[in-house]
C-alpha positions in Angstrom: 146.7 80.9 66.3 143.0 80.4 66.4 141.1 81.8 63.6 137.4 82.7 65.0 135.7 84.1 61.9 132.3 82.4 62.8 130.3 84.8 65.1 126.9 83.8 66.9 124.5 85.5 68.3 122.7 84.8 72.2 119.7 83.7 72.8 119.5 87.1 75.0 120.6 88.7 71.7 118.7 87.3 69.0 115.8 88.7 71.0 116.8 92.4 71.3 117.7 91.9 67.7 114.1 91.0 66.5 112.5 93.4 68.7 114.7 96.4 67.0 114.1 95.5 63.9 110.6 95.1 64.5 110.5 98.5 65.3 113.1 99.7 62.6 111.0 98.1 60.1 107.6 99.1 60.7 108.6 102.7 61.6 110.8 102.9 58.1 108.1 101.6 56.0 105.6 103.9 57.5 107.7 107.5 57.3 108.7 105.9 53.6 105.0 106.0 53.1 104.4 108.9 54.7 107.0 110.9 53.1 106.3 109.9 49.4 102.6 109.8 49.6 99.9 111.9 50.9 98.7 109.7 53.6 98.8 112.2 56.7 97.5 109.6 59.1 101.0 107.7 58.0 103.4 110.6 58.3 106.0 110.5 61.0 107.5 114.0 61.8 109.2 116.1 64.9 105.6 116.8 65.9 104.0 113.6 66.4 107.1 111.7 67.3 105.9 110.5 70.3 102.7 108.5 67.9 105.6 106.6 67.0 106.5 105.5 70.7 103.4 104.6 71.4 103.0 102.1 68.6 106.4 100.7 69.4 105.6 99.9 72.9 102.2 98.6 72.2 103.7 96.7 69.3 106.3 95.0 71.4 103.5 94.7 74.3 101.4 92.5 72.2 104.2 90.6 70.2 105.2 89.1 73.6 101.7 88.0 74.3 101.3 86.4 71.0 104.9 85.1 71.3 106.4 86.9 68.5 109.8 86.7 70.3 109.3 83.2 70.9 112.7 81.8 69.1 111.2 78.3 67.6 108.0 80.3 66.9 110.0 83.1 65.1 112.2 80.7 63.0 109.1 78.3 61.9 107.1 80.1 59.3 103.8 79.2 59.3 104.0 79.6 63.2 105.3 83.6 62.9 102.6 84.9 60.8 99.8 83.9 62.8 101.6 85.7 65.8 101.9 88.3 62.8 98.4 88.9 62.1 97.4 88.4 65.7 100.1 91.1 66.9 99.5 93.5 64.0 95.6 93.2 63.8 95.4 94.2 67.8 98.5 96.6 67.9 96.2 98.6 65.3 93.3 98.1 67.2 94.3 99.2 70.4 96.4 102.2 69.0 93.4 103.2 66.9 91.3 103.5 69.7 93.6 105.0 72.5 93.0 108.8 73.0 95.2 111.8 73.3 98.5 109.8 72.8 97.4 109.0 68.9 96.6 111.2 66.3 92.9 111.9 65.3 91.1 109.2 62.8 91.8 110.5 59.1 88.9 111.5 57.1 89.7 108.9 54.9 89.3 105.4 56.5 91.6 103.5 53.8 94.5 105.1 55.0 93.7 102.5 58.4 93.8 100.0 56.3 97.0 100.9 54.5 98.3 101.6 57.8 97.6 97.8 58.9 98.4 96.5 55.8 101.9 98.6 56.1 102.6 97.4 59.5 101.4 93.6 58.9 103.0 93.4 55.8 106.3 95.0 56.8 106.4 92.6 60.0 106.1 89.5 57.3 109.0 90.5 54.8 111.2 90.8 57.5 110.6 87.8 59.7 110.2 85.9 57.0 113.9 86.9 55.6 114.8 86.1 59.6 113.5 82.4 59.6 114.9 81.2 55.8 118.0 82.9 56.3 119.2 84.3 59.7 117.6 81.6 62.0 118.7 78.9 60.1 122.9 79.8 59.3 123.9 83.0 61.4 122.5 81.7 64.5 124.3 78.2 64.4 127.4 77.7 67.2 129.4 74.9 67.3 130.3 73.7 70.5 133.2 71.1 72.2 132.2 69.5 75.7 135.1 68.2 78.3 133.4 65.5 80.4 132.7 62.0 81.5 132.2 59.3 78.6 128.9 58.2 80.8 127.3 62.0 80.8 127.6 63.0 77.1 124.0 61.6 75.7 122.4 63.7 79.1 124.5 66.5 78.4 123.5 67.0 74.9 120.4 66.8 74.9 119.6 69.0 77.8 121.1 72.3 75.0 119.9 70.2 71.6 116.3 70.5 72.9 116.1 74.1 74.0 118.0 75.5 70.9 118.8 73.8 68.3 121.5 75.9 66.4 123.8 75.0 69.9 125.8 72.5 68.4 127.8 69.5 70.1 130.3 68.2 67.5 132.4 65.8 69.5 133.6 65.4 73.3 137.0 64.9 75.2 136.2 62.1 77.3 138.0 62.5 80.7 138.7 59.5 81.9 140.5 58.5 78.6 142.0 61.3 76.7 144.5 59.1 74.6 141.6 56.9 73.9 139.4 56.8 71.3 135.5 55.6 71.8 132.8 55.3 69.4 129.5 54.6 71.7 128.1 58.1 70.5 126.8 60.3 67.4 129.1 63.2 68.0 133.2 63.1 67.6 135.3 61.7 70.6 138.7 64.3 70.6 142.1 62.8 71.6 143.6 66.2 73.8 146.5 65.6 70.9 143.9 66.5 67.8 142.0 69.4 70.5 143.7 72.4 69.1 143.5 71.2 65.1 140.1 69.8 65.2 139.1 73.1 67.0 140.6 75.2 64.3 139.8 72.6 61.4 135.8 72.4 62.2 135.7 76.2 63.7 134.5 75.7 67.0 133.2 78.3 68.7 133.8 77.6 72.4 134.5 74.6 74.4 132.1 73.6 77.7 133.4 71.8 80.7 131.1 70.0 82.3 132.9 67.8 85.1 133.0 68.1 88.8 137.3 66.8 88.4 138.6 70.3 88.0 141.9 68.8 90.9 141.7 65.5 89.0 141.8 67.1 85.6 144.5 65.5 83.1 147.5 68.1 82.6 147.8 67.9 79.0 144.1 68.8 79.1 144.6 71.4 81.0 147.1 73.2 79.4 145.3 73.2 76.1 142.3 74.8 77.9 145.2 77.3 79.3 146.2 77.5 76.1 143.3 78.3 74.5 142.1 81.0 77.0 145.2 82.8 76.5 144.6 83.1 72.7 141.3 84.4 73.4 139.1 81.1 73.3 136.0 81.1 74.6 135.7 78.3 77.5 132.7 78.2 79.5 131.4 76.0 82.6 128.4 73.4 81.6 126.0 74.6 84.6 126.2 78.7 82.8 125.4 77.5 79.0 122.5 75.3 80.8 121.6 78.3 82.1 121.9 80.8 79.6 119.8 78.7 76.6 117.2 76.7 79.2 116.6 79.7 81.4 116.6 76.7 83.9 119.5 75.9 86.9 121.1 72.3 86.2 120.7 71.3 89.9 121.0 67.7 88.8 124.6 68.5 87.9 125.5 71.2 91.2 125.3 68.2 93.8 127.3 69.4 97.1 128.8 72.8 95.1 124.8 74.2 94.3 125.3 77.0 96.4 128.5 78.2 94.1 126.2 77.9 91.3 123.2 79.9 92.9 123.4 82.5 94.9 119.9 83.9 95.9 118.6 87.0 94.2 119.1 90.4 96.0 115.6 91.5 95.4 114.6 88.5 98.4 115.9 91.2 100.7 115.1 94.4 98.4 112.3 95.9 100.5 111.4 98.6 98.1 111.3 96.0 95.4 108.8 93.7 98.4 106.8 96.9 99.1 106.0 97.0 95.3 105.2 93.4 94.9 103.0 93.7 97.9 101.2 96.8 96.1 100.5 94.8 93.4 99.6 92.1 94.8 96.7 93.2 96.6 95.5 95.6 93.3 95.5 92.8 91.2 94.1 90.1 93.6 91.1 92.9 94.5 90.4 93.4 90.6 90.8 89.8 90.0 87.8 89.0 92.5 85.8 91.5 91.8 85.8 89.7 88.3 85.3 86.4 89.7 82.2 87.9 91.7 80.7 89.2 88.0 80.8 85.7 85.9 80.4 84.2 89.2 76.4 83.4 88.5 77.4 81.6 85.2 80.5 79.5 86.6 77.7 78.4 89.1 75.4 77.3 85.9 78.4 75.7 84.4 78.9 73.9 87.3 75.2 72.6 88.2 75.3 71.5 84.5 79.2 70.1 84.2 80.1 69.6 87.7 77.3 68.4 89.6 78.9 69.1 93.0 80.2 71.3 95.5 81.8 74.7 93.2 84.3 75.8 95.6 87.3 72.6 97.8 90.0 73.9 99.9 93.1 72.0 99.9 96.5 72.0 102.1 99.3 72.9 100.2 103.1 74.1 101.4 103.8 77.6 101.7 107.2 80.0 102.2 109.3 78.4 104.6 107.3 74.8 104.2 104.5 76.4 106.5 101.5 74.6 105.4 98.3 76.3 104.4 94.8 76.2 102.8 94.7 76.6 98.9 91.2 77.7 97.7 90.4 76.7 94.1 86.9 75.7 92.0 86.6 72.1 91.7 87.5 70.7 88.3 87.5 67.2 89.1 85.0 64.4 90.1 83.5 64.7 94.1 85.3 61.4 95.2 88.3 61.8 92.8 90.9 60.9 95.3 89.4 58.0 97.0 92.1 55.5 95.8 94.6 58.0 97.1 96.5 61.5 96.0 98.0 60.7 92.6 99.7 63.7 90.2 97.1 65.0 87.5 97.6 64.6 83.8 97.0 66.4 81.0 94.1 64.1 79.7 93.1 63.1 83.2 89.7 60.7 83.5 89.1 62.5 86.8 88.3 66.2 85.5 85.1 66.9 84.5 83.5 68.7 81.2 83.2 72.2 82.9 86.5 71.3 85.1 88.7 71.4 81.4 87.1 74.5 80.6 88.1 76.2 84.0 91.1 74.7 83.7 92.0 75.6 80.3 90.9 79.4 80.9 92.8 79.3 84.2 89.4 80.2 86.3 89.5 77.3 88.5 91.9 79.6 90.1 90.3 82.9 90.8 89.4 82.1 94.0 93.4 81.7 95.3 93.6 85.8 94.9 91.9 85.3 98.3 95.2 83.5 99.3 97.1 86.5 97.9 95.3 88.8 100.1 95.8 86.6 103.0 99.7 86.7 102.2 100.2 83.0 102.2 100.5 83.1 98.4 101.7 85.8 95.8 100.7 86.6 92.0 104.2 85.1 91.1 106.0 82.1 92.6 106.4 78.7 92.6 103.2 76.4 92.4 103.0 75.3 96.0 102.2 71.9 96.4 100.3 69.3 98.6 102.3 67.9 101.6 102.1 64.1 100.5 104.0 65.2 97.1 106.3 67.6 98.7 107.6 64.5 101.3 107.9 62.5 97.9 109.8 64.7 95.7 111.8 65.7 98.7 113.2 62.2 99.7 114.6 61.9 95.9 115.3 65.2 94.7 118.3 67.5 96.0 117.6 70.6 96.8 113.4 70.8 96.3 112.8 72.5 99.5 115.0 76.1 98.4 111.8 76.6 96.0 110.2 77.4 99.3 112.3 80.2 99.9 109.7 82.4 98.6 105.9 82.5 98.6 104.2 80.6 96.3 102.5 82.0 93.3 99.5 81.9 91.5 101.9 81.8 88.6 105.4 81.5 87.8 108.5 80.8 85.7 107.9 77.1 85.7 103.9 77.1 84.5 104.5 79.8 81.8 107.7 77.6 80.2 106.4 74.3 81.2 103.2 72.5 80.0 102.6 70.0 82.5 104.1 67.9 85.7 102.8 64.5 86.1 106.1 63.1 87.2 108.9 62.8 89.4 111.0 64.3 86.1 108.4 66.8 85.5 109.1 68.2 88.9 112.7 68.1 88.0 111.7 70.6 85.4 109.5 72.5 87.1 112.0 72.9 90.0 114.7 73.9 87.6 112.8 76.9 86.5 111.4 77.7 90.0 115.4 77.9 91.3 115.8 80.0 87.5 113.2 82.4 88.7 113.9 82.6 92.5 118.1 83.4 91.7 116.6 86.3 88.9 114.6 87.5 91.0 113.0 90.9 89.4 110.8 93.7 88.3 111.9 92.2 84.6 111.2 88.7 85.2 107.9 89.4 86.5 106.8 91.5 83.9 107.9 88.8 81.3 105.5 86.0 83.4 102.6 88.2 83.5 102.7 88.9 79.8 103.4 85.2 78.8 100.3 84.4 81.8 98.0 86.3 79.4 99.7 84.5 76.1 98.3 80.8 78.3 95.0 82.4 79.1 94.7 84.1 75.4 95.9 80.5 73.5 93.6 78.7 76.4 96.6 76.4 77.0 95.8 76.4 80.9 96.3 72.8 82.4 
């Protein structure tokens, strides 16, 4: 029998986890307060219950922004409490100053400080308890893979760099599962030693990642039989890619992708269309009429920085591979393509001194909400890209023209998860997470993009 006393958390659940207690905690330590002192401002009752709501939402509001639920960020110390401060310092700010919804400012102002030093504080002891203790043992799952000898190094490290606490211990190689080879860091499993080096190292779930399920060995696959029957966990490579990068392995789907990515039903959800559509055109308007305010200092900025033309149109591909005009403000030097269209780089000798800083604040792009009202592009979506790159990619990547299933965004999946493309493997990447986004499809998603859009224009991390 197998004995599975280990238990793991998600990634999905790790995340509701600190979000609850993020709320348990701060609302506990202020009704303790409340109760056993007399700080009225503190006091949490059947009467103002719905104070409490409204810092909960605006605390988990800005923890996303300041990436709070970021799970490296949350598990490295110094890291969490600057998203500490930053989350509790504005929570308080904006719950201080929003009417009606928040009770009146006490007569005595140092019960505002007690009630940020309560919330900040409170916050600290318990993330701090999370990333010495819970990040670092509970969260730890050890992990068997069934594949090619060839694959194991790319298999590894595509989970080892998106969470760490996913562990690979060893491999059953297929093509030789009497045979022992020692090429690699992690174990190589005869299918005689699978079921006592499963229970002797407590594996928590094997992965298969091969194509061969007809051409898998017998023996192996009556131990996986086995295994299932007893309540083992055994799970497909392309769904724990999935799961812990939030990216689809479409280097690994070959002929089979469509098995592995079915197209989200929102595509067709009209309501769900109507809605995008409505916001769309409310955020694009406000996001102009902002544009048109700094305008008259972008324009100083760029007869200082720029010394050019403000404003370059551009052809990039749209939904369906229709081809259209991008608008954006020029960031680079007049004659910066003159040896030819080359991908751009993060420290790239072609952008100017303005062009970083409209870069990095994202406001070389203001002008593409004209696109958005146009309907050739939409707040969220892939990137779309130029022609020349798209024939590129295209001839050596499978499957790059599905991103275009969709209109292209002024943000998306891929630039909120991903620093930079300046390669052919970038746009692997980036591709990955476009496919991720375009199969979840949602109201959910997109919410979680435009919060993590303001975290990039907040942490000026725009590229």
């Amino acid at each position: 029998m197998i004995n599975k006393k280990h238990w793991h958390f998600e990634i999905s659940e790790r995340k509701i986890l600190l979000r609850f207690f993020d709320v348990f905690v701060v609302v506990f330590v202020l009704y303790f307060i409340g109760s056993h002192f007399d700080f009225s401002y503190l006091k949490i009752s059947d009467q103002n219950f719905y104070w409490t709501l409204v810092l909960s939402v605006y605390l988990l509001f800005f923890g996303t922004v300041f990436e709070m639920y970021d799970l490296p960020t949350a598990s490295n110390q110094t890291s969490i409490l600057k998203s500490i401060v930053l989350t509790s310092s504005i929570t308080v700010l904006v719950y201080l100053l929003t009417p009606f919804l928040t009770p009146s400012l006490p007569e005595n102002r140092l019960q505002i400080l007690l009630f940020y030093l309560a919330i900040t504080t409170s916050l600290m002891g318990w993330r701090l308890m999370y990333a010495n203790y819970l990040a670092s043992h509970r969260f730890v799952k050890k992990a068997l893979l069934i594949c090619e000898e060839k694959e194991i190094d790319e298999l590894i490290n595509g989970l080892r760099k998106n969470d760490p606490h996913y562990i690979i211990l060893g491999y059953v190689n297929l093509s030789k599962i009497y045979a022992k080879d020692t090429n690699h860091t992690v174990a190589n499993i005869l299918v005689n030693d699978l079921i006592n080096y499963i229970k002797k190292n407590q594996i928590s779930e094997i992965v298969v990642a091969s194509s061969r399920s007809v051409g898998m060995p017998v023996e192996l696959y009556e131990k996986l039989l086995y295994l299932v029957e007893h309540g083992f966990s055994v799970r497909e490579y392309s769904q724990v890619y999935e799961a812990i990068t939030q990216r689809i392995p479409v280097q690994l789907a070959e002929r089979d992708f469509y098995r592995y990515f079915p197209f989200s039903r929102n595509n067709q959800n009209q309501l769900y269309l109507i809605y995008v559509r409505i916001m769309e055109v409310l955020i694009s308007s406000i996001g102009l009429l902002i544009g048109i305010f700094i305008l008259p200092f972008i324009l100083l900025g760029n007869l200082l920085g720029n010394q050019g033309p403000l404003l370059y149109k551009q052809e990039r591909v749209g939904k369906n591979g229709k081809v259209f005009n991008i608008y954006k403000l020029r960031s680079m030097l007049v004659n910066a393509e003159k040896n030819g269209a080359v991908f751009a780089t993060p420290n790239d000798v072609r952008i100017t001194s303005f062009g970083k800083f409209l870069r990095k604040s994202r406001l070389d792009e203001v002008p593409q909400f004209i696109n958005v009202l146009k309907n050739e592009m939409g707040i969220i979506g892939p990137r779309p890209e130029r022609p020349i790159f798209v024939d590129k990619i295209n001839n050596m990547m499978p499957f790059y023209q599905t991103r275009h299933v969709i209109k292209p965004g002024l943000t998306g999946w891929a630039q909120v998860n991903y620093s930079y493309g300046e390669s052919l493997k970038d746009s692997l990447v980036k591709l990955q997470y476009d496919l991720y986004y375009i199969k979840h499809r949602g109201v959910f998603i997109d919410l979680n993009i435009m919060i993590k859009t303001i975290s990039t224009v907040l942490f000026y991390r725009g590229q």
